[in-house]
C-alpha beads as a LAMMPS data file, in Angstrom:
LAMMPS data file: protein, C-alpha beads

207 atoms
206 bonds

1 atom types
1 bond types

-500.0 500.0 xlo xhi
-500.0 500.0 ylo yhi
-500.0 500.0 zlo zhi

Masses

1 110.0

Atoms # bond

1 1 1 -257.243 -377.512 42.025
2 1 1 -259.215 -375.987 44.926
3 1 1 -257.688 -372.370 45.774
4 1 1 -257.405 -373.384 49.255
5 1 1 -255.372 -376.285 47.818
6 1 1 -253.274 -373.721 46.183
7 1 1 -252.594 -371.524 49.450
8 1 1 -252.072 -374.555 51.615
9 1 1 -249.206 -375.940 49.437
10 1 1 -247.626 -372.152 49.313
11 1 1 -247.530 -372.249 52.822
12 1 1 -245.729 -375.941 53.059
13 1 1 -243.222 -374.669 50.457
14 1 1 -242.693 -371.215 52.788
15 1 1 -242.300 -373.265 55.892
16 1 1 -239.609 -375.738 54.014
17 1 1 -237.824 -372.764 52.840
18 1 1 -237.745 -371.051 55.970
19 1 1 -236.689 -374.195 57.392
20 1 1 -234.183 -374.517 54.715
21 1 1 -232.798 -371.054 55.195
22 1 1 -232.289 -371.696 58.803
23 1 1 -230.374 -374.904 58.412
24 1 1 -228.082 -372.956 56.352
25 1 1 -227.394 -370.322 58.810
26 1 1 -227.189 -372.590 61.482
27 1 1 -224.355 -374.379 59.420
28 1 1 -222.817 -371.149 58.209
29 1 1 -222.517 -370.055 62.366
30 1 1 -220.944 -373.903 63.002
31 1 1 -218.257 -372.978 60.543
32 1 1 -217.375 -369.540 62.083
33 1 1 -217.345 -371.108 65.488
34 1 1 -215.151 -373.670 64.259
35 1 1 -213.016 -371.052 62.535
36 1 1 -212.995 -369.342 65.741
37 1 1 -211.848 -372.292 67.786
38 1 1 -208.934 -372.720 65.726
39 1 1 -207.716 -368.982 66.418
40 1 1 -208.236 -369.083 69.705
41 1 1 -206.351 -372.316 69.694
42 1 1 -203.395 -370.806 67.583
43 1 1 -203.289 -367.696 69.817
44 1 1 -203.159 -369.768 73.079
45 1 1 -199.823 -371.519 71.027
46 1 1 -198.464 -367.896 70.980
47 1 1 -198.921 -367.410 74.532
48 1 1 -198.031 -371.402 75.591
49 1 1 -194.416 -370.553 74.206
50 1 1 -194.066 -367.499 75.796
51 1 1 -194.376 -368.788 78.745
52 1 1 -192.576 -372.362 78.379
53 1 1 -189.491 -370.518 77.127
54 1 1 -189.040 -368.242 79.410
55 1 1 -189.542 -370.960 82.114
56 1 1 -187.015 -373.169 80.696
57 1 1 -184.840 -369.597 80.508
58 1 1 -184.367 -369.469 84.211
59 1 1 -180.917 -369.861 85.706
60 1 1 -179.837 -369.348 82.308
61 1 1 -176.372 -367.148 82.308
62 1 1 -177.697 -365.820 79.156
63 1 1 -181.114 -365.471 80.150
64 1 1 -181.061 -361.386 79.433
65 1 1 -180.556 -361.683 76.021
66 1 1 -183.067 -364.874 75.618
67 1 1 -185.500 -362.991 76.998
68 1 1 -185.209 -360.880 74.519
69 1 1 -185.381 -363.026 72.054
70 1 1 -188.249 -364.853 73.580
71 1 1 -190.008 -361.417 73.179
72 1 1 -189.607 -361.039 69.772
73 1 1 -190.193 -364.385 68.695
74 1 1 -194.150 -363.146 69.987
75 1 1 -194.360 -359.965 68.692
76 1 1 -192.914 -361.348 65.108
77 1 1 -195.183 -359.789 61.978
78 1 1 -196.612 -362.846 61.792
79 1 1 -198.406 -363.243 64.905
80 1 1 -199.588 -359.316 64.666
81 1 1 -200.894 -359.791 61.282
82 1 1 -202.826 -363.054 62.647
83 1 1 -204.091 -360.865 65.641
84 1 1 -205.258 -358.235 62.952
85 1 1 -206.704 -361.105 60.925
86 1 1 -208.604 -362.103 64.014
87 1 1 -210.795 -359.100 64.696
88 1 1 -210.459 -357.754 60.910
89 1 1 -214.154 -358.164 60.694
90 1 1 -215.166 -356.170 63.747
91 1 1 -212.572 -353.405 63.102
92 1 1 -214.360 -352.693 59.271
93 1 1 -218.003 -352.768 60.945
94 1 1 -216.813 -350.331 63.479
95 1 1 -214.992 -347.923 60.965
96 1 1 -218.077 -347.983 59.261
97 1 1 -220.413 -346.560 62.446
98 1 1 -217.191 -344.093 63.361
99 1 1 -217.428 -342.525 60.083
100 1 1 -215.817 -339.301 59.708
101 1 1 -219.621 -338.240 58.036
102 1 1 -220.986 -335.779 61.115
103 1 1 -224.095 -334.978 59.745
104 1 1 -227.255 -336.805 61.204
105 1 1 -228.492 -337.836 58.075
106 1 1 -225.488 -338.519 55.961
107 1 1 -224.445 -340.103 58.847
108 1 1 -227.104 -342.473 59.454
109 1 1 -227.253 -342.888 55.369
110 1 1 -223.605 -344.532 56.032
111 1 1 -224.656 -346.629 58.797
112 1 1 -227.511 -347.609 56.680
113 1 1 -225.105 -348.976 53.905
114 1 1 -222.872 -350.649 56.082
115 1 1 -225.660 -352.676 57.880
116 1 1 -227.176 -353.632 54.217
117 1 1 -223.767 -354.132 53.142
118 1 1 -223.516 -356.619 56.224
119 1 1 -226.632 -358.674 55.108
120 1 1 -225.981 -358.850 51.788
121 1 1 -222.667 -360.481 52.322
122 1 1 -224.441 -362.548 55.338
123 1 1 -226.863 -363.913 52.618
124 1 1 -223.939 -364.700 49.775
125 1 1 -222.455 -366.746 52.564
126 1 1 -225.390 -368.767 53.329
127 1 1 -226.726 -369.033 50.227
128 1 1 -223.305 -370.943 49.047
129 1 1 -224.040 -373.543 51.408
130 1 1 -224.876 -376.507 49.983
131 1 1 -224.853 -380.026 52.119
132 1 1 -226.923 -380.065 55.021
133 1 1 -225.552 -382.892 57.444
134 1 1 -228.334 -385.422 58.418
135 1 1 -228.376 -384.419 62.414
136 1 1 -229.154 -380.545 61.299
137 1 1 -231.709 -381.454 59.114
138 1 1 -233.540 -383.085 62.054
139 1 1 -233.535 -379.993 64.088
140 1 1 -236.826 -378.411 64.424
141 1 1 -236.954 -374.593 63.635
142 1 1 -236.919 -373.813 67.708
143 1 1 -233.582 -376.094 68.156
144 1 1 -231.930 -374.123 64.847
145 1 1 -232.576 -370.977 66.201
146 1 1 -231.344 -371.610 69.546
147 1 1 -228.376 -373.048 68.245
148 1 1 -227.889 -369.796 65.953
149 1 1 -228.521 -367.611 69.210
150 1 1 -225.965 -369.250 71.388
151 1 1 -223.640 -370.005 69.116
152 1 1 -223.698 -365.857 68.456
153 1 1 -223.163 -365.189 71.833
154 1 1 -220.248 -367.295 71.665
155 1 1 -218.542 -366.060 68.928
156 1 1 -219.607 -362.630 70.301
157 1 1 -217.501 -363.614 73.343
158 1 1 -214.450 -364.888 71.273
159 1 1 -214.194 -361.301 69.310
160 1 1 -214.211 -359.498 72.887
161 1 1 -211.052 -361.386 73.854
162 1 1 -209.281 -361.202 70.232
163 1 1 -209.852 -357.699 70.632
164 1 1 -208.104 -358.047 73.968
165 1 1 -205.452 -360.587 73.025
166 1 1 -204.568 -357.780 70.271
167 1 1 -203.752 -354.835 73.203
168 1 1 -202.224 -357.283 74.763
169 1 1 -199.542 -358.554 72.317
170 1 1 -199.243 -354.443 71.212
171 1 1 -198.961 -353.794 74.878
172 1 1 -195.871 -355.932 74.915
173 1 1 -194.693 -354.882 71.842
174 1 1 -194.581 -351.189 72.957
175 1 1 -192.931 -351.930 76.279
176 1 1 -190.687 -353.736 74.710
177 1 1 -189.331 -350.727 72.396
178 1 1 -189.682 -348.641 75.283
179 1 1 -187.445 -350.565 77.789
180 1 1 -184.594 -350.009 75.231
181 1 1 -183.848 -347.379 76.841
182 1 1 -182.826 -348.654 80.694
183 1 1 -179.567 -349.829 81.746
184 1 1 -179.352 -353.428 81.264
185 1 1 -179.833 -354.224 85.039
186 1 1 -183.198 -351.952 84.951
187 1 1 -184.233 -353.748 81.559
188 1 1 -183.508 -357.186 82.672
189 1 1 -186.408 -357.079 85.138
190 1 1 -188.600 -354.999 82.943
191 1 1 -188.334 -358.289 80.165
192 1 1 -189.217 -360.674 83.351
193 1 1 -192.347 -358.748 84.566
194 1 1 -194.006 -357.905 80.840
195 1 1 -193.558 -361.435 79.811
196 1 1 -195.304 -362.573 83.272
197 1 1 -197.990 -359.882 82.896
198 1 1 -198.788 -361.037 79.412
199 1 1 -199.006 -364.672 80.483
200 1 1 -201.517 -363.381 83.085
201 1 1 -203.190 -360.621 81.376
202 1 1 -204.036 -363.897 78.372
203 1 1 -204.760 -366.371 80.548
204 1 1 -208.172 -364.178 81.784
205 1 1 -209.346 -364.252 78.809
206 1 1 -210.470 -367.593 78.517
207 1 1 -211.634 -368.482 81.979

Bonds

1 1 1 2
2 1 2 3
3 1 3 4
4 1 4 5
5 1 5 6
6 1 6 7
7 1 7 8
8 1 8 9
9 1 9 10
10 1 10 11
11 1 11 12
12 1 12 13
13 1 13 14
14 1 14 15
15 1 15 16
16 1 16 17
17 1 17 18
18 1 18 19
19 1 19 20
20 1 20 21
21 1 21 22
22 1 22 23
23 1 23 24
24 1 24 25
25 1 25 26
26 1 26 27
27 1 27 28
28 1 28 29
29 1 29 30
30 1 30 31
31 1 31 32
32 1 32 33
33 1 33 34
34 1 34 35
35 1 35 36
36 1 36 37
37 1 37 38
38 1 38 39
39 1 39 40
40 1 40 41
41 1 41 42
42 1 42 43
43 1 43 44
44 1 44 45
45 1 45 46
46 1 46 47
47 1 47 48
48 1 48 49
49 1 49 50
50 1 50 51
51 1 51 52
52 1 52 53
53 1 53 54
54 1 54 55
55 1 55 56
56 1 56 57
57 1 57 58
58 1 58 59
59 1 59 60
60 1 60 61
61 1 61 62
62 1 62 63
63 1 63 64
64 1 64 65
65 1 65 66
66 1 66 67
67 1 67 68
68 1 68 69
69 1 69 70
70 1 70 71
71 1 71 72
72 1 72 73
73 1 73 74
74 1 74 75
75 1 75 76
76 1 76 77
77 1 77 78
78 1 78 79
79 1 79 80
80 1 80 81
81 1 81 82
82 1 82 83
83 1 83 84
84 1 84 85
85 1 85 86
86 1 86 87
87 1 87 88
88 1 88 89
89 1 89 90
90 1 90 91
91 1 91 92
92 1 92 93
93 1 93 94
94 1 94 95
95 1 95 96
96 1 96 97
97 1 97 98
98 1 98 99
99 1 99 100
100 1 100 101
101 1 101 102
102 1 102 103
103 1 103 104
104 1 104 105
105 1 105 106
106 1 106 107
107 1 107 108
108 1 108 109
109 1 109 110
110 1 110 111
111 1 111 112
112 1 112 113
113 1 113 114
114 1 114 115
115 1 115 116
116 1 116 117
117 1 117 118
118 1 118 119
119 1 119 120
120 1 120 121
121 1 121 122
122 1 122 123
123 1 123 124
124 1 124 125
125 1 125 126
126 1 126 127
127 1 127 128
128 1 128 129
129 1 129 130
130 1 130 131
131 1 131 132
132 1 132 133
133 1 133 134
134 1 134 135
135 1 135 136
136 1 136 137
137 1 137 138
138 1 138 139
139 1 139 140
140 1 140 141
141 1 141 142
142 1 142 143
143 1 143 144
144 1 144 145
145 1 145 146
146 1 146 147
147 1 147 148
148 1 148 149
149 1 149 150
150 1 150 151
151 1 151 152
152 1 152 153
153 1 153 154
154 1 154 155
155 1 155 156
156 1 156 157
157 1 157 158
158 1 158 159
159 1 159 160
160 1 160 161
161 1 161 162
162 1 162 163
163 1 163 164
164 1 164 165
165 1 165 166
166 1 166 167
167 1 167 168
168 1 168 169
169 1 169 170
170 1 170 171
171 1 171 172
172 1 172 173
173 1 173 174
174 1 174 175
175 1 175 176
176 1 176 177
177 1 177 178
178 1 178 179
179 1 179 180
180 1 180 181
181 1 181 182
182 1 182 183
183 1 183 184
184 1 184 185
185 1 185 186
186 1 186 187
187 1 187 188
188 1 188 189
189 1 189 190
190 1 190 191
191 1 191 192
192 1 192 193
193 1 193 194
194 1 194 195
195 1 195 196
196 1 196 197
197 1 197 198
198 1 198 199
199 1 199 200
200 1 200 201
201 1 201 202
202 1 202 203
203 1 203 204
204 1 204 205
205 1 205 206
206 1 206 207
């Protein structure tokens, strides 16, 4: 076979792979989005009955201690370990670059390890994809990579308000404990305005 045979063939098979690997990681960033999705839908839930409840709890002669209880059906263990679940990932990539290592080099060493650490486990996910759905594999490499751009900005977008739906639910949480402390008159409005500046402080974050 002619050598330039040879090289033109091992460039055919490095464009399919390339190809190939994009696919994959374009799949790989469908599933997160989709994973995504379903938080943010389970998170708007949280917030949904929040707010229905303590609209169906007005004129309510035992409205003070429903609100209460309407409270603390959202800040449950359940729903903070979901929040925590949520923005797990970005809390262990930022422990990593707020290391308690001060020295430059050891420092940037660490930072180092966490970012190969990163790619590695990047690869071992797309790597274990498998099926490549007909409508992907007709994507040229531009469309793929635009796809895997925006759909990163997305989910880029998504962390910033898990990250914010988190303070927010530990915002209420901690005024909560703290208005245990006022009169019941005083803490009966308190449980009125956190609730209503929850519901408003959550519903910015997915204009």
């Amino acid at each position: 076979m002619p050598f330039w045979h040879i090289g033109f063939r091992e460039n055919i098979l490095n464009e399919m792979t390339g190809k190939e690997q994009l696919q994959k990681e374009y799949m790989l960033m469908q599933r997160k989005l989709k994973d995504a999705d379903s938080k943010k839908l389970k998170l708007c839930d949280i917030i949904k009955n929040l707010d229905t409840s303590y609209q169906r709890s007005k004129g309510s002669v035992m409205r003070y201690n429903q609100l209460k209880n309407i409270i603390k059906a959202t800040i449950d263990d359940k729903n903070i370990l979901f929040l925590q679940e949520c923005v797990k990932r970005e809390s262990h990539e930022g422990s990593q670059r707020s290391s308690s290592i001060t020295g430059g080099l050891l420092q940037r060493c660490a930072e180092f390890a966490g970012k190969s650490s990163e790619i590695a486990d990047k690869n071992v996910q797309i790597n274990a994809i498998t099926f490549i759905p007909t409508e992907v594999k007709k994507l040229d490499k531009t469309m793929l990579k635009n796809g895997i751009e925006d759909t990163r900005n997305i989910l880029s977008n998504y962390q910033k308000a898990f990250r914010n739906m988190k303070h927010i639910i530990e915002r209420l949480k901690k005024d909560y404990e703290a208005s245990k402390q006022y009169p019941p008159n005083t803490r009966y409005n308190e449980l009125k305005r956190m609730i209503k500046d929850t519901v408003a402080a959550s519903e910015k974050q997915w204009v």
